[in-house]
N, C-alpha and C positions, 0 to 999 in steps of 0.2 A: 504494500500500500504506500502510496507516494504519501511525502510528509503533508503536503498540501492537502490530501484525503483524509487525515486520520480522524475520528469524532475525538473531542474532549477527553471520551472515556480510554481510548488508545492510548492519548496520550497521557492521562493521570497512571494506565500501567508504566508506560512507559518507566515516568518519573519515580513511580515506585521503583522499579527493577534497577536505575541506576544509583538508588538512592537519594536522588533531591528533592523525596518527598513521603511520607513514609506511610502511604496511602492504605494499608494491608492492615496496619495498627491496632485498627476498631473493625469489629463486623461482630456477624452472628452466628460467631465461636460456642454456644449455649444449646446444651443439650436439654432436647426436651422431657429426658427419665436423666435422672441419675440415681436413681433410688434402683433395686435390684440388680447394684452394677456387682461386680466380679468387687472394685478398687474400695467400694465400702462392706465387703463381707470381709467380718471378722471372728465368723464363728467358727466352731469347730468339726462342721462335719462340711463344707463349703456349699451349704444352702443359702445361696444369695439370693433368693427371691426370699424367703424367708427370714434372716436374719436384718433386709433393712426394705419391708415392707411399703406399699402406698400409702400405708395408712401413717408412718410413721415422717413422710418427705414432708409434712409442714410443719413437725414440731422437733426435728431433728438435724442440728446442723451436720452437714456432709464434709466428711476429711479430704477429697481430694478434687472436685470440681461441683459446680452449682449447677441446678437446671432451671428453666423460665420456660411463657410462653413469649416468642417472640422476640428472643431475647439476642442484646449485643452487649460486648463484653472489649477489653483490651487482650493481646494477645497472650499476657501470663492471667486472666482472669482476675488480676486483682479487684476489679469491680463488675459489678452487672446491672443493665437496664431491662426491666423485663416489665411482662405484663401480667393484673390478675384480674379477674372478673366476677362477679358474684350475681346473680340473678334472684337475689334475695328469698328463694326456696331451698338452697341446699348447705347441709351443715358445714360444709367449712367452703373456704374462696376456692376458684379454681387457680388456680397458680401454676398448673403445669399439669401435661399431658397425662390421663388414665389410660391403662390398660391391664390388662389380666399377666398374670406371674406366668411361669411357665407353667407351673403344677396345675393351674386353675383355668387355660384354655384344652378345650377340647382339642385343638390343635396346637397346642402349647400358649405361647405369651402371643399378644394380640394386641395393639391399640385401639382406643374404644372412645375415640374423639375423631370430629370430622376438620379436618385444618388443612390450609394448601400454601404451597412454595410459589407461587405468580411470578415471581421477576426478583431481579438479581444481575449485579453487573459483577464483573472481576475484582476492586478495588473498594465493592460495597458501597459504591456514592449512591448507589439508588436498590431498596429492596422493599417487594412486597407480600404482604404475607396475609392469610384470613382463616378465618376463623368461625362455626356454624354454632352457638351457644344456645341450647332449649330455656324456652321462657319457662317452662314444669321443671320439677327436682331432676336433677341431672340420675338416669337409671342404677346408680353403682352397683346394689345390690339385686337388681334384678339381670343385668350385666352378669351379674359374676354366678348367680344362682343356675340362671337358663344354661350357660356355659356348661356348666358341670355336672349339669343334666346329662345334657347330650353326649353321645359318643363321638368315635373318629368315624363311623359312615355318617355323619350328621354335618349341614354347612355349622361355619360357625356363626354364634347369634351375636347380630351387629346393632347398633346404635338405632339405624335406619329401622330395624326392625319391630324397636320398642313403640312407637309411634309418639315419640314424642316431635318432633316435626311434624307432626298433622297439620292441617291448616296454616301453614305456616307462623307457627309461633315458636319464633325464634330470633336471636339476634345476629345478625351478620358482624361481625370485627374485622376491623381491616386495619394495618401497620403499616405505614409506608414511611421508611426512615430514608432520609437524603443529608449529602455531607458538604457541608462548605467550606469544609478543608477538612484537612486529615484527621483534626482532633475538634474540630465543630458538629456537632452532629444535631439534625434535625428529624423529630419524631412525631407523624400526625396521627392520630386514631379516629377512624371515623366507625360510630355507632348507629349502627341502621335496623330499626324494629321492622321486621319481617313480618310479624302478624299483624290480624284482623284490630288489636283491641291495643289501646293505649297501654303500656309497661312501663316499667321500671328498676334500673340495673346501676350496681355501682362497679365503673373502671377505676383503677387501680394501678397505674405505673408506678413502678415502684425501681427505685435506684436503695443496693446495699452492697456492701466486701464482702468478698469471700475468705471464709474465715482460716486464716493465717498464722494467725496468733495463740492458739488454745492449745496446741499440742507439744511445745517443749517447756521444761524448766529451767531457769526465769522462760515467764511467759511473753510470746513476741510481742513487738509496737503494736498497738492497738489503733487503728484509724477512728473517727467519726466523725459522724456527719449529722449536721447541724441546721435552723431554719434562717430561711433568713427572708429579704420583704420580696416575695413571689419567687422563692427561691429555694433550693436545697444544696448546701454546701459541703461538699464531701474532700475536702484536702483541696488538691491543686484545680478540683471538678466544680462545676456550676451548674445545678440541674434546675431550668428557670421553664417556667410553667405558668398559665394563664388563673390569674386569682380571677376566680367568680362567686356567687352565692355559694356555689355547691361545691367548692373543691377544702379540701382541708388538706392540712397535712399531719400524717401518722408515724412515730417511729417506735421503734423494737431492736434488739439486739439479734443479730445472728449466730447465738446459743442456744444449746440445746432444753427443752422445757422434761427436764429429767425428772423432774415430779408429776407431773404428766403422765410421760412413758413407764417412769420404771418404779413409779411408786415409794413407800416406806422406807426410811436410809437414803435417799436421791436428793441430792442439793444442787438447785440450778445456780450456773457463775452469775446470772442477771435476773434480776425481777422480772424484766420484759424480753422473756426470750423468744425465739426464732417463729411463734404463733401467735406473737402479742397482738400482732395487727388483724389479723385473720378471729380472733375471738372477740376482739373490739367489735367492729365489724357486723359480726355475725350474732353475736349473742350480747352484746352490751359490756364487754367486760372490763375490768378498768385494768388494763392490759398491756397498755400502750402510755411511754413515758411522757409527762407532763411535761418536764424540760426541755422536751423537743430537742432530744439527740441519743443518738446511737449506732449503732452499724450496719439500720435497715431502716428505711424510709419509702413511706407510698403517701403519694399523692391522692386524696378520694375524689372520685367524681360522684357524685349521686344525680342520675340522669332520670326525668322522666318523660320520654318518648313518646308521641303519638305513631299511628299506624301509617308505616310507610315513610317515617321521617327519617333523616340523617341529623347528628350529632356531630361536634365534631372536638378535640383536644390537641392543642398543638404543645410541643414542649421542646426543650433545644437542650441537649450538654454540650459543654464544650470549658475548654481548659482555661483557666481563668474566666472573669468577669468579661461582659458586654452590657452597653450603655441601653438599647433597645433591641431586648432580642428577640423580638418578633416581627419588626419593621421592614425587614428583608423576606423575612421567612416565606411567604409564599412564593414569592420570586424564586425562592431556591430550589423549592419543591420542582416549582413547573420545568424549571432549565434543567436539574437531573432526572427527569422525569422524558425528558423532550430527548436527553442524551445519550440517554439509557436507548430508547425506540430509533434512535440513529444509528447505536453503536450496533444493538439486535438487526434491524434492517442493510447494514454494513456485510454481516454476516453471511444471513439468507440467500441462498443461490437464487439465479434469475428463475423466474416462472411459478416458484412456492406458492400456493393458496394460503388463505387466510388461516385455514385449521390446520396445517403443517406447519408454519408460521408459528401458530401458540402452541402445538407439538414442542418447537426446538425451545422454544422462548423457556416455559414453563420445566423442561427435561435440565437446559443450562439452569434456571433459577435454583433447582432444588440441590445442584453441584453447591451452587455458594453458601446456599441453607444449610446443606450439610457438614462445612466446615468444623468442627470441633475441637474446641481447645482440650487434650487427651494428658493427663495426671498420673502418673503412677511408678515410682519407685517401688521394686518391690522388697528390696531388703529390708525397705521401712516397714511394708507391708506388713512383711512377717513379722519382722523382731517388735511390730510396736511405738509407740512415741511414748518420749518420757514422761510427759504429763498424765498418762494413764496408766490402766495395770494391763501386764504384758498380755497379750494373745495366748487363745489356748494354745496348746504344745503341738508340732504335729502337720501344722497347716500345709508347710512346705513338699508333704508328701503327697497331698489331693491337688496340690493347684500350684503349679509357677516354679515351686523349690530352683529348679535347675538356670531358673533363670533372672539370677540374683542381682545381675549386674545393671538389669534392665531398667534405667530410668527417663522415664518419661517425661515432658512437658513441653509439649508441643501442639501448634494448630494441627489438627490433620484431616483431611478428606476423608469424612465416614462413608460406610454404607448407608446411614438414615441416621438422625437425631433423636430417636424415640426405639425402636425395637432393637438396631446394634450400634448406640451409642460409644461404641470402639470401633477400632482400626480390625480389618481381616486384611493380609497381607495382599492373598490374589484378587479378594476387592478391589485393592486401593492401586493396581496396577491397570484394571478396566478405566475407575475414574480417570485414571490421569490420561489415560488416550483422549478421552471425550473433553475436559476439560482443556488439554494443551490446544484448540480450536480457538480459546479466548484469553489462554493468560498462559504459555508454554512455558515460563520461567517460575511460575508455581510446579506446574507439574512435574518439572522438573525438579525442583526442590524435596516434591512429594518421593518421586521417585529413588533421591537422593536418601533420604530420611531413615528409612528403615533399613541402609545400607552400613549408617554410621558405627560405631563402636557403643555405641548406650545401647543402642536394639539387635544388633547382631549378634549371635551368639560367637564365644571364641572358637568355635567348630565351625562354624559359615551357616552354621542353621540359621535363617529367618526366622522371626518371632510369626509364630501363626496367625491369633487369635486373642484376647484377654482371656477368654472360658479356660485355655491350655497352649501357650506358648511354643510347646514343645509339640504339638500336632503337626502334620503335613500338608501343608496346601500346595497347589500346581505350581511350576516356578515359572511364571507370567512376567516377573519384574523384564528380564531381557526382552521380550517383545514387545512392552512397552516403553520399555525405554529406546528400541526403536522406531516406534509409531513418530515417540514423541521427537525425535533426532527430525523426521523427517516434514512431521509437521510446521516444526521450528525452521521450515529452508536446510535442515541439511549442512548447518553450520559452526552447531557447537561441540568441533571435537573436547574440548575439555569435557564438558557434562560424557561424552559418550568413555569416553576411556576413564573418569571418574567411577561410574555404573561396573564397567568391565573389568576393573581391576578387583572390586569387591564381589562383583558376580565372578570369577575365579573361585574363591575360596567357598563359594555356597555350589556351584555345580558340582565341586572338589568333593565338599560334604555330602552333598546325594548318591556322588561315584561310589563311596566307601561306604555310606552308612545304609542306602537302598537297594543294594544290589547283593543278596542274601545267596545266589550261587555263583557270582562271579560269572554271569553266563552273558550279559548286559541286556538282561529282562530285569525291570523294576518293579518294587513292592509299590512304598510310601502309603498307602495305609488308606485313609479318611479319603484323602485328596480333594477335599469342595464339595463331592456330589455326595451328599446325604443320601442313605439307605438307598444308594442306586442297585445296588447287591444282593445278593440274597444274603451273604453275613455278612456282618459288621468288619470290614477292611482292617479297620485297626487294632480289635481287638483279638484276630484268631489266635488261639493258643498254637504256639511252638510246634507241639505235641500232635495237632493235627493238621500239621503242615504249613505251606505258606502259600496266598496268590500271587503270581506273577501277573503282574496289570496290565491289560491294553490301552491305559490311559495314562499311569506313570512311566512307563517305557516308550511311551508316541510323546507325553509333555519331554523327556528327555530328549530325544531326538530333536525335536523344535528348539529346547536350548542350547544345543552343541549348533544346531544352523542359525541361531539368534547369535552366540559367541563367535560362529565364522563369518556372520557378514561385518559382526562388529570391528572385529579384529581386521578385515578386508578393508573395509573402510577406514580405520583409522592408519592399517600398512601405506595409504597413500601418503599418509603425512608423515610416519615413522616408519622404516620398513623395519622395524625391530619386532612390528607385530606381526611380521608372516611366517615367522616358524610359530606362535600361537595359532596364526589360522589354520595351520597345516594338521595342527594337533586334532582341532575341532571337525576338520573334513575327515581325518579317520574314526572318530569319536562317532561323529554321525551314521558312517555308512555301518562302523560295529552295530550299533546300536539296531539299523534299519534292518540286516543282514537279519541279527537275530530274531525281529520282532517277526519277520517276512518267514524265516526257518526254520523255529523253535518253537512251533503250536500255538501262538497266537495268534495267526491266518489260517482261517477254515476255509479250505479249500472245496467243500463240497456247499459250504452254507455260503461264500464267497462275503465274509465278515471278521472281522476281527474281536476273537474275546478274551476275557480274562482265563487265566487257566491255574487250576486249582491242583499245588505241585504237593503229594501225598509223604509220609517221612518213606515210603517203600519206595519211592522217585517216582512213582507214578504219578500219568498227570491227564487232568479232568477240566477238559474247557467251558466254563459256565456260559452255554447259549443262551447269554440276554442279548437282543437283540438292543444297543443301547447307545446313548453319547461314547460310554466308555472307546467301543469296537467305532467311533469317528472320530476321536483326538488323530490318530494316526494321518487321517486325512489332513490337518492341516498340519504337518511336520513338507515343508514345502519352501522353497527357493530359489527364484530366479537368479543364474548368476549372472545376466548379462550385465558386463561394467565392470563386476567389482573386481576382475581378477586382472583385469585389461593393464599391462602396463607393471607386474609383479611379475618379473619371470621368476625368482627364487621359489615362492610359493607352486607355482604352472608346473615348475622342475618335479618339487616335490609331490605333487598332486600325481605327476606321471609316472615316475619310479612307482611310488606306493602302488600305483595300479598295473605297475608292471608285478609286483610282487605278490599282490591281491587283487587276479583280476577278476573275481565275481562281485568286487565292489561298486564295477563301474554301472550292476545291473540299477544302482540308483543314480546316475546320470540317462537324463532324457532328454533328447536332443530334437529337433525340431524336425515334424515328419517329414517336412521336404526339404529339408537343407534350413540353414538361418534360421533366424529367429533366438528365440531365447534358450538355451540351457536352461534344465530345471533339475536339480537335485531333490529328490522327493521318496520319502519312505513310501508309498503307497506307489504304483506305479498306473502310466494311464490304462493300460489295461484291467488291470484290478480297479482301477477306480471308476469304470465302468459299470463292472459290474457288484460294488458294491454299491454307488447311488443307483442300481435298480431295487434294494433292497432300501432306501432312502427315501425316493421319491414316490413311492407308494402312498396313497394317500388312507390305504386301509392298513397304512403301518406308521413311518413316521412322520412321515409330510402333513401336519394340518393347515388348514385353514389361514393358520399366523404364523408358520414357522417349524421347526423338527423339534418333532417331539424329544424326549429324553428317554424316552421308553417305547417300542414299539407298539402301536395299537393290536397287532397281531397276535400279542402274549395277552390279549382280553379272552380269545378261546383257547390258547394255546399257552398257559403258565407254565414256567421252570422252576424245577424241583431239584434239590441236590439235600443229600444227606451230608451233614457234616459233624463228628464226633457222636454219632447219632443219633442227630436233632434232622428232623427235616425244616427245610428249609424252602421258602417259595417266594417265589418274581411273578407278579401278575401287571398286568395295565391298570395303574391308577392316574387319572385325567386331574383329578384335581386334589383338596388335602390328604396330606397325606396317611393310611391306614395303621400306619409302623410307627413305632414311638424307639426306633432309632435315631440319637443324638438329638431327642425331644419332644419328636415326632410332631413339628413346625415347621418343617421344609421336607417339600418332595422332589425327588427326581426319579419317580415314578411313571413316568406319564408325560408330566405338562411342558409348558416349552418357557425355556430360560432364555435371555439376552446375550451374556457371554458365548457361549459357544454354539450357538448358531452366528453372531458376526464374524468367529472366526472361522469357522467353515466356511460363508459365504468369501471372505478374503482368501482362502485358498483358492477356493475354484475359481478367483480371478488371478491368480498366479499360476493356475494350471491354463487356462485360455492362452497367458501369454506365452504359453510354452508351446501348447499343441496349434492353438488358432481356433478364428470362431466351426471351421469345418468337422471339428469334432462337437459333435454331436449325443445329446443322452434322450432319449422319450422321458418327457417331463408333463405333467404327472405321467407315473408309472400307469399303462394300459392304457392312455390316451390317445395315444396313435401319433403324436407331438413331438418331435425333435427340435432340440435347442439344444444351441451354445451354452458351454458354462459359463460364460458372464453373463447370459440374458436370464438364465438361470439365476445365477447370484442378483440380479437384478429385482427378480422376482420373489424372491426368497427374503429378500430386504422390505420390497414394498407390505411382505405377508407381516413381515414385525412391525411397520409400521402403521397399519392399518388399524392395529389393536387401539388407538389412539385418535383414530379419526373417524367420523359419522360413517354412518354404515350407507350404502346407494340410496339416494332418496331422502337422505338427512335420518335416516332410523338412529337408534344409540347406537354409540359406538360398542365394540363388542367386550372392552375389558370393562366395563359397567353394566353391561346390559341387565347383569339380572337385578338393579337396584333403577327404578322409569327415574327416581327422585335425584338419582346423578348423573343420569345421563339425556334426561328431556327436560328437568326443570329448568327455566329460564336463570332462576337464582343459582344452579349450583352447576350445569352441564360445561359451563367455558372451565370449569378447574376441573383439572385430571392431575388422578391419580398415578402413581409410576408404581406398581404394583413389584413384587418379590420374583415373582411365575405366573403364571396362566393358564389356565386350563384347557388340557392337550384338547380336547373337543370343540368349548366353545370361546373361548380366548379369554373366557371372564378372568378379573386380578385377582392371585390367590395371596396368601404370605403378608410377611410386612409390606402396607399400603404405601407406605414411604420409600422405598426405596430405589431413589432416584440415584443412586449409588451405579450399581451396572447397568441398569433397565435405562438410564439417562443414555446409552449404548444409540437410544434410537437419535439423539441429537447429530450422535456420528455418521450414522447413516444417513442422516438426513443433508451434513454439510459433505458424503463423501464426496461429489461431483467439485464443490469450491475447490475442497482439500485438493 
């Protein structure tokens, strides 16, 4: 983009990235659970839904990060802006997102509040956020009751479902925060009665610290914050706000109300602790300190609304004092407002309709929503803080022990703010492809981050997960980090040999610690796909063998080809790197050789599967028809270029193949001469004939996308016995049956974001190998041939469709089974970014939030820019 092009918001990244402006500083870092997190369980059997409760998040201060609605925070969270709400029928404020524990959803933990991500720039100058609040008692306990009713063949029972939005009574809340410089920040709320009948609802912005100070001996500096004339004073902060009739100001400390919780013997540090405001409030309680200071402050609104009205609350932080600070403020709103729809319109490929438009719009917002300021040292974890009494004994053994060193505190790209309020590692390698579209020097950072020495393990293991650090996920980071290489123009070798020097030591660690016969067939255990299996991956006893994976030994392959273009690529500017890339070219074809070899290519079922290796050596390939048996399909690349001009590397590449010349069976050369070289585990003949098994639409191919499981296993389940348990794979379309690792996420069935985009990106790297003249019948039995790019074309349009009106303006189909979210006027323009979908009818299954991978479709969306 010419400099004369750039929007405002271009260029405030800009100014960020080089430093002359420190635009990143403030956003909305604030998670909306922190209660059931892993970082506040301190009990002794590592029941964290249990040991720090919902019930317990507004009378108990949190040791490692705060939650809010709507909340923006500085980047070490020393403070926070958040919102509460109360609709004066329900016993305490809302202050932050409900949902079900794991133990207490039918499908495990579930959010049970209806809230949307709208907009969002890179730099946070502009973000919007809403909100659906019932004018009736908020359902909790009918919420949690009905839930627990139901089984796992049951949907689960949702908000929608209570009827408490009937007739529309309800409030709409809307947040639109805009910034007038890095550390000015401006906050509008506007409240709009939804129903028939006049109402009445108290908002509640509330500015307090996160608490910092409680947990060592001498106890840390204590901040407060104080009133002052339309104003709240919080240190070096100014939280200035419109005096009217109905606003007051309330404070409370952010301690814990330990007589409260824990009864007889419990001494709270403050008279007004961390529910002062909230019982004030709600129940009249004199609760809230008179001196007007302490370490939590809200602002009341007490609003009474007629039907159909808007409301509106304007407020501004910002560092130091301002003479009139509202005298500008609308101006500001409108010109980041205005900047923001230039900077999104900037993006947008020519021709986008208006509902693919708020597709990308809304997909990018909930990337920035998602940001999380992430807490957690765990040696403290374990051992304790001095101010208290130690932790039971023990802990280190259920959760974390091995990974002591790991200290956290950093913003980081979640998968959602409410259901996994932490980092997953192969997560956080999808976000940052979709993401580097709008801000590549974050995601590269992102990318960076979990490379460093606080998170890496000294083995090279990656941290997984917060539930188990020491788990296995896919090792995505090198493919991402060259999405992200290439999105960035393809110019910063630093960042990429940064990545590759630390990705060394971690494919090092997979070499050694996953490859249990030295055969280069991999275990790794878990690997992302929930109960994709018929047993549990991670946990098979020794004793009755081990599986060798079609999905860790295909992800291995793709990393040895991720490390060789790395290393190819950066050989141009160092040729120090092409005895590395040489390493990585026989590393692949081992790996391919064996996958192709050694039983996990069925030759009669023309699939690839896992295979199940007995302590007798016997071995038993479990026919799921599944994602597992197509990771191999995208172990895949083009060489054309990158060798061009490396004769050392060329030398070596042709010795080795003079020595092993069955390796060269994974070089594919172009059927008529020219063209691209592809180096690829799956070869185009096989890969023929396993997307005949693909594009079936009475197997995996639905409606939106490949399924995880083929449809075909609905009459035809897989049974295997193991240690004398039988065991069975059937097709499940939507939640999931299994209460494997929760039984909250399926990959049974439905169709997931991640690895259907990367399938789709192979078979555009297979095109440019073979040409559009190869040909597949698409759908299977259709009588149809196509190219594989028109194919991956179409295969993309099927994931995004989930998202946009169905022919004729119907609902879209990841809503459809709720008319109230996808035809009402009030709620149809906010979409949902759903977990998975349901292999049948596309409806969103899973965490509703999670714009984390599902945001995947943004990338699709700019692939043509790109």
């Amino acid at each position: 983009m010419a400099a004369d092009e750039r929007s405002p918001e271009h260029q405030r990244v800009e100014a960020a990235d080089s430093g002359q402006a420190p635009w990143r500083d403030w956003g909305p870092y604030v998670a909306e659970r922190a209660w059931g997190t892993v970082r506040e369980d301190y009990s002794a059997d590592g029941d964290a839904w249990r040991f720090f409760p919902y019930e317990h998040a507004r009378s108990r201060v949190y040791r490692w990060n705060e939650d809010g609605m709507a909340g923006f925070c500085d980047l070490e969270q020393t403070w926070v802006l958040a919102l509460a709400l109360w609709n004066g029928q329900d016993d305490h404020l809302k202050e932050r997102m409900f949902g079900l524990g794991g133990p207490e959803g039918n499908h495990g933990e579930d959010a049970k509040d209806y809230w949307w991500y709208l907009d969002g720039t890179p730099t946070h100058s502009w973000q919007r956020w809403r909100y659906h609040y019932p004018h009736a008692a908020f359902p909790y306990d009918e919420l949690r009751a009905e839930n627990a009713r139901r089984g796992s063949l049951d949907a689960e029972y949702e908000l929608a479902d209570t009827g408490v939005f009937d007739d529309s009574r309800y409030w709409i809340v809307t947040a639109d925060y805009a910034k007038a410089g890095p550390h000015d920040l401006l906050l509008r709320l506007t409240v709009e009665n939804a129903g028939p009948e006049t109402a009445t609802i108290d908002v509640l912005p509330t500015l307090w610290f996160r608490n910092t100070w409680s947990w060592d001996v001498p106890e840390g500096e204590k901040p407060e914050i104080t009133a002052g004339d339309g104003a709240l004073r919080a240190g070096p902060l100014t939280l200035s706000y419109e005096k009217t009739d109905a606003a007051a100001a309330l404070f409370c400390d952010n301690e814990t109300n330990a007589v409260k919780l824990f009864g007889e013997g419990a001494v709270n540090r403050s008279p007004y602790p961390k529910d002062g405001i909230n019982d004030f409030v709600v129940s009249g309680a004199e609760t809230v300190n008179p001196a007007q200071t302490g370490t939590k402050a809200s602002v009341r609104y007490t609003l009474t609304v007629a039907p159909g009205e808007k409301r509106v609350i304007r407020l501004r932080l910002r560092e130091g004092a301002i003479g009139n600070p509202f005298g500008d403020f609308d101006d500001v709103m409108r010109a980041r407002e205005a900047e923001a729809d230039a900077f999104h319109e900037s993006l947008a490929p020519a021709g986008l309709d208006d509902d693919r438009k708020r597709v990308l719009r809304q997909a990018l917002a909930g990337l920035t929503w998602s940001k999380q300021f992430f807490h957690y040292d765990v040696r403290r974890w374990l051992t304790g803080d001095p101010a208290y009494p130690p932790p039971p004994p023990g802990r280190g053994a259920i959760r974390n022990g091995a990974w002591q060193h790991l200290a956290a505190k950093d913003v980081i790209l979640m998968p959602d703010a409410w259901e996994y309020p932490w980092f997953a590692a192969w997560d956080l390698a999808f976000h940052c492809v979709t993401y580097a579209h709008v801000d590549p020097e974050f995601a590269k950072g992102q990318l960076i981050l979990l490379l460093r020495e606080w998170y890496t393990h000294a083995s090279g293991q990656l941290p997984a997960y917060e539930w188990d650090f020491g788990d296995v996920n896919p090792p995505t980071q090198a493919r991402a980090a060259l999405e992200v290489f290439h999105l960035d123009g393809d110019r910063d070798f630093t960042f990429l040999a940064r990545v590759f020097h630390k990705l060394l030591m971690n494919f090092t660690w997979w070499t050694n610690t996953k490859d249990a016969g030295q055969d280069d067939l991999f275990e790794g255990g878990f690997m992302g796909l929930d109960n994709i299996a018929p047993v549990n991956r991670s946990t098979l006893p020794a004793g009755e063998g081990r599986i060798e994976q079609a999905d860790s030994t295909a992800w291995m392959a793709v990393y040895a080809l991720d490390l060789l273009e790395m290393a190819l690529t950066l050989a141009h500017h160092d040729r120090a790197y092409e005895d590395v890339a040489v390493k990585f070219f026989e590393h692949f074809t081992r790996i391919a050789d064996a996958a192709n070899d050694e039983g996990l290519w069925s030759e009669d079922d023309a699939f690839y599967y896992d295979v199940l290796t007995l302590p007798d050596g016997s071995k038993h390939p479990l026919r799921v028809r599944s994602l597992v048996g197509l990771v191999p399909v995208t172990a895949s690349l083009p060489l054309q270029g990158l060798a061009d001009g490396l004769p050392e590397f060329q030398a070596s590449v042709r010795a080795f193949l003079r020595r092993q010349p069955e390796a060269a069976e994974n070089l594919h050369a172009h059927p008529r001469g020219g063209g691209t070289t592809l180096l690829a585990l799956v070869s185009p003949e096989r890969l023929t004939r396993v997307l005949a098994q693909v594009f079936d639409e009475q197997g995996m191919l639905s409606p939106h996308g490949i399924r995880s499981i083929s449809a075909w296993h609905r009459e035809h389940p897989f049974e295997v016995s193991v240690g004398g348990v039988q065991q069975l794979v059937d097709y499940e379309p939507g939640e999931s049956t299994s209460h494997l690792f929760g039984g909250n996420s399926n990959w049974r069935g439905p169709v997931w974001f991640p690895l259907n985009v990367l399938i789709i990106d192979a078979l555009r790297d297979y095109e440019a190998n073979l040409g559009e003249s190869h040909t597949v019948e698409y759908p299977a039995g259709s009588g149809r041939a196509l190219g594989l790019g028109a194919i991956a074309d179409d295969l993309a349009e099927r994931l995004i469709t989930l998202f946009t009106p169905a022919p004729g303006g119907g609902p879209r189909a990841s809503d459809a089974r709720y008319p109230l979210l996808s035809a009402d006027p009030r709620w149809r323009e906010q979409l949902f970014f759903y977990e998975y979908f349901h292999g049948d009818t596309g409806q969103g299954l899973g965490a509703s939030h999670q714009t984390g991978w599902t945001a995947l479709v943004a990338h699709l969306l700019l692939r043509n820019r790109a």
